[in-house]
N, C-alpha and C positions, 0 to 999 in steps of 0.2 A: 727677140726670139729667133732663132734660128731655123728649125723644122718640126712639123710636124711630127711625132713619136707614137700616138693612137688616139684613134679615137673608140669612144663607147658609151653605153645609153643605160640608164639605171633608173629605176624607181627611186633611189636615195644612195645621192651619188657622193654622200660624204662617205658612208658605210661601204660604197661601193671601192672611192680611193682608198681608202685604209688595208683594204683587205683582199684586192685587187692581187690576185696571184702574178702580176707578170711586172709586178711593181718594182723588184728588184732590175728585171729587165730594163724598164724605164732608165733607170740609173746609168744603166750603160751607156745611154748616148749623152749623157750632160759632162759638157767639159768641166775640167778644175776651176773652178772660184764661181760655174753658173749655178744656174738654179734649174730645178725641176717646177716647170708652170701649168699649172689646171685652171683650164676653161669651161664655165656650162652655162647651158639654158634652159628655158623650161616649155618643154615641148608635150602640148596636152594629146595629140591624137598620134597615132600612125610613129610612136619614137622609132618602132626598129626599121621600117623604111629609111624614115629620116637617118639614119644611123649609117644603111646600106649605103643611102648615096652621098655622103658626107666622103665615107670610106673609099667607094669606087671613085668618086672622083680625087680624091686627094693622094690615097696610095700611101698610107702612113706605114712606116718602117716594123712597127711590130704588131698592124693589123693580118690578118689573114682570110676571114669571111669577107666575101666581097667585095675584094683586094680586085678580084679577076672576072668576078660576075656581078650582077646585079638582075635579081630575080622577081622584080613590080614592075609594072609599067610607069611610063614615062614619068617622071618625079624631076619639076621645076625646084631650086632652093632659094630662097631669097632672105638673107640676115639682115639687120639694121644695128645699129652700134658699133662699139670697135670690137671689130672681127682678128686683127692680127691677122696669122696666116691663111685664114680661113677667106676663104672664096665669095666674095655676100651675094652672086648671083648665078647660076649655073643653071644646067640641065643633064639630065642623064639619061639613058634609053635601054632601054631592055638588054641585056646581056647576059645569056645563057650558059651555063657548064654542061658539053655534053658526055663527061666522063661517065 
């Protein structure tokens, strides 16, 4: 894998890639002969938290909500398994938009 392209959090995240409007975007960053690769878990409380700070900390190329903010208190992450580019242990801290 090379980079991260987005992340995002869905109830049913089969129906969610399929139909995923920014899907064609995706596309765009895969070189000739790669692939396009989807990662998930199953996260039972707090997904869009967990989603926020996946995002702020990683800074994926065709996210945009909380690319620049992060609007929870403080949110520890910790993965187990093969994570690829994903970070297994972080923290993140409150980060405000004051526009």
């Amino acid at each position: 894998m090379h980079r991260i392209i987005y992340i995002g959090e869905s109830e049913n995240i089969r129906l969610r890639i399929m139909t995923h409007e920014k899907n064609i975007e995706w596309k765009k960053y895969v070189r000739p002969g790669n692939y396009l690769c989807y990662n998930c878990t199953e996260t039972l409380t707090d997904r869009v938290r967990i989603e926020a700070a996946y995002i702020y900390f990683h800074k994926p190329i065709c996210n945009i909500e909380y690319k620049n903010t992060f609007p929870f208190d403080t949110t520890t992450i910790s993965s187990e398994g093969r994570t690829g580019l994903i970070e297994k242990y972080f923290t993140v801290y409150p980060q405000y938009s004051y526009v």
